[in-house]
C-alpha positions in Angstrom: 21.0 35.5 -16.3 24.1 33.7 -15.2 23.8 34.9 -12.0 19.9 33.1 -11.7 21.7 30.0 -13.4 23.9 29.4 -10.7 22.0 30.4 -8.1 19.4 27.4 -8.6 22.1 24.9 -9.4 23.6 25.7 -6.3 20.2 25.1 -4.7 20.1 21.3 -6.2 23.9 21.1 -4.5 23.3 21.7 -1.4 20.9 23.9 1.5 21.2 24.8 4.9 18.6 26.3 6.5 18.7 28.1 9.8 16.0 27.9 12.7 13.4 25.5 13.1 10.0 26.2 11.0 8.2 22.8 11.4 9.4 20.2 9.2 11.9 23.1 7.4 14.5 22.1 10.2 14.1 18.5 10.4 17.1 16.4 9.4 14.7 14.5 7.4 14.1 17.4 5.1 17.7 18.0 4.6 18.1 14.7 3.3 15.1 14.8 1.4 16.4 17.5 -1.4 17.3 16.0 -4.3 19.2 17.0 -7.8 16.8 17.5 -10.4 15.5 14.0 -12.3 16.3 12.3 -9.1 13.1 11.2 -7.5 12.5 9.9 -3.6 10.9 6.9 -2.7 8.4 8.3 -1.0 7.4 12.3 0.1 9.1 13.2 3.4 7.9 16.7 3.8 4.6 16.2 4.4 5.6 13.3 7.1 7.7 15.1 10.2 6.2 14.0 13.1 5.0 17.9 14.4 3.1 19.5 11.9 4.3 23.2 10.8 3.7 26.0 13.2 1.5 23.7 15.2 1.6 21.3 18.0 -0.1 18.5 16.5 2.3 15.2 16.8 0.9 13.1 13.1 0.0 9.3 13.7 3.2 8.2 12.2 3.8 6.4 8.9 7.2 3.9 8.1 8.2 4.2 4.6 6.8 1.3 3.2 3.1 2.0 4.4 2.8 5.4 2.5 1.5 4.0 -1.0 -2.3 4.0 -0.4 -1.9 0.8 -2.4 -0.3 -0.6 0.8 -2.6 -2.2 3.6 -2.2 -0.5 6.8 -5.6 -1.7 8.6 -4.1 0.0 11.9 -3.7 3.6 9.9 -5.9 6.0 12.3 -4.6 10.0 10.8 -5.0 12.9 13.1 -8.0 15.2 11.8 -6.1 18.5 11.9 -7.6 21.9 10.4 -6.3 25.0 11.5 -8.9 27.1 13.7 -7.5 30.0 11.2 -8.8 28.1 8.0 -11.9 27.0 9.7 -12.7 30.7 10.2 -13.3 30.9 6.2 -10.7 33.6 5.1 -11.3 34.5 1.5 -9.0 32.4 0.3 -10.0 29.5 2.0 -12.8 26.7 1.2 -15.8 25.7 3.4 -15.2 22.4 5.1 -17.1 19.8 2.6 -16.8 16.9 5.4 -19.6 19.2 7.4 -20.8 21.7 5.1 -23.2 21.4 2.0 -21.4 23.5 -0.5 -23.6 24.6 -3.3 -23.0 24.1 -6.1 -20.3 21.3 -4.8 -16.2 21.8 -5.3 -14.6 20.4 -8.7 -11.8 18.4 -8.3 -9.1 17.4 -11.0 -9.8 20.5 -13.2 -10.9 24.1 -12.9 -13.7 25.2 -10.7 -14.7 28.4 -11.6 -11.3 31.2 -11.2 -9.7 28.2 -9.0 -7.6 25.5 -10.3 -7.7 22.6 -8.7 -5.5 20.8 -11.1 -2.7 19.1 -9.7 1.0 18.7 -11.3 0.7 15.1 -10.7 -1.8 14.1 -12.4 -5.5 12.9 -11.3 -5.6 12.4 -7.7 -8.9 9.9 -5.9 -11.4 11.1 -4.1 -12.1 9.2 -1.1 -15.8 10.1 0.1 -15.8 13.4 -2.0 -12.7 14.6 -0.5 -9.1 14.6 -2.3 -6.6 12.1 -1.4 -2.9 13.1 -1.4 -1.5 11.3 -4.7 2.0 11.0 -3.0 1.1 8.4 -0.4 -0.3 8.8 3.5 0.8 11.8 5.5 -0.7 10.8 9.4 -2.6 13.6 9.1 -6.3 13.9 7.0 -8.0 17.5 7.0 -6.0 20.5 5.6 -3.7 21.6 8.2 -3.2 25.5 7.1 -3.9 24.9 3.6 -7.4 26.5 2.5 -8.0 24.5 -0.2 -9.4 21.0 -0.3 -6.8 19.9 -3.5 -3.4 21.0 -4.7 -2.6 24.4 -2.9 -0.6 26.4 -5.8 2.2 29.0 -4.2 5.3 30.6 -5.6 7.4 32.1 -3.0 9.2 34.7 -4.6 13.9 34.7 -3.9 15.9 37.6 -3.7 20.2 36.9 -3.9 21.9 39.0 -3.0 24.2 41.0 -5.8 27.5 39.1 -4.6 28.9 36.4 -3.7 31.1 36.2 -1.1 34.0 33.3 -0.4 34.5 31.5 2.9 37.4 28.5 3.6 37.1 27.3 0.0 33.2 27.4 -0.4 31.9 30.4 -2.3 28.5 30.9 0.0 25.3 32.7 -1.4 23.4 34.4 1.0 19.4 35.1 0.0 16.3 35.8 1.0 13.0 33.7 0.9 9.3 36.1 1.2 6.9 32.9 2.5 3.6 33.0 2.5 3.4 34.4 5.9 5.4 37.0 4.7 8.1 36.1 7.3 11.3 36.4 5.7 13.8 33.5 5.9 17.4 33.9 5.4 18.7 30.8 3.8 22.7 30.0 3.1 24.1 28.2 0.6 27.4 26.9 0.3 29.3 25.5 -2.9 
C-alpha cells in the first residue's frame, strides 16, 4: 500500500517518457502534467499539431481561441476518422454525421450497456454530435476513438518491486499496458 502511495505521488512530481507516441513525446505534454488540484488553462493533449499514430497535421488553435465561447470565425478543423474506426469494429459506433442510426445515440447519460456520461459534466451537441467540453481541438470527427462522446479507458501500471537510486534521485522504473497493448516503459525520477 505504501509502495502504490508513492508511486502515484511520484507521478504528480515529475515524468519522463521515452520515444515519441504522438503528442506522448511533445514538450507540450511534459509541461502540461500538473500536481493534483492544480488545473491548466486550457487542454494541451488533445492540441499537438500531429495527431497520435497518424499523419494528420490539426488546423491549429492559440490558447486563447480554445473556449468555444471564444469567436474564431476563421476556425476550419480537419475531419479526421480513422479508416480503422470507420470499418465498424465492435466496439466502435456508426458514423451519425452519414448514417441513420436507429434508434439514434444518447448522449449525456446511459445508452443502453454504454455510458456516455462524461466526468465533466453535460457536454453540447452541435448538430446531434458531441462537442469537446474542454475547448477546440483543430480536429472534428473521432480520430481512433470509437465512440461519438467521452471514450472511458483505464490502462492498467505495473512497478516494478524495487526501487533503485541513481546520482541522488531514487528512479522508479514501470510499465504502462495501453490500449494497443503496446507496452511503454516509463521512468520516473524523484
Amino acid at each position: 500500500m505504501l509502495r502504490l502511495a508513492i508511486f502515484f505521488f511520484v507521478l504528480s512530481i515529475k515524468e519522463v517518457t521515452l520515444g515519441n507516441r504522438g503528442c506522448m513525446g511533445n514538450k507540450a505534454t511534459a509541461v502540461a502534467r500538473l500536481s493534483p488540484g492544480m488545473k491548466p488553462k486550457c487542454h494541451i493533449k488533445a492540441r499537438c499539431e500531429i495527431y497520435p499514430r497518424s499523419q494528420i497535421k490539426r488546423f491549429p488553435v492559440p490558447d486563447d481561441k480554445v473556449p468555444w465561447t471564444t469567436k474564431f470565425p476563421e476556425y476550419k478543423p480537419v475531419d479526421y476518422t480513422s479508416e480503422s474506426i470507420l470499418k465498424r469494429p465492435v466496439y466502435a459506433d456508426p458514423d451519425i454525421r452519414t448514417e441513420k442510426v436507429d434508434p439514434p445515440l444518447s448522449f449525456n447519460g446511459c445508452d443502453g450497456k454504454i455510458n456516455r456520461v462524461s466526468h465533466m459534466g453535460d457536454y453540447e451537441l452541435v448538430d446531434g454530435i458531441p462537442r469537446n467540453p474542454q475547448g477546440r481541438t483543430g480536429l472534428m470527427g473521432r480520430g481512433t476513438l470509437g465512440r461519438w462522446g467521452p471514450n472511458h479507458a483505464a490502462d492498467p501500471i505495473l512497478p516494478c518491486p524495487t526501487f533503485i537510486f541513481f546520482s541522488s534521485h531514487m528512479i522508479i522504473i514501470f510499465l504502462i499496458l495501453c490500449y494497443s497493448q503496446l507496452l511503454s516503459l516509463h521512468i520516473l525520477f524523484i
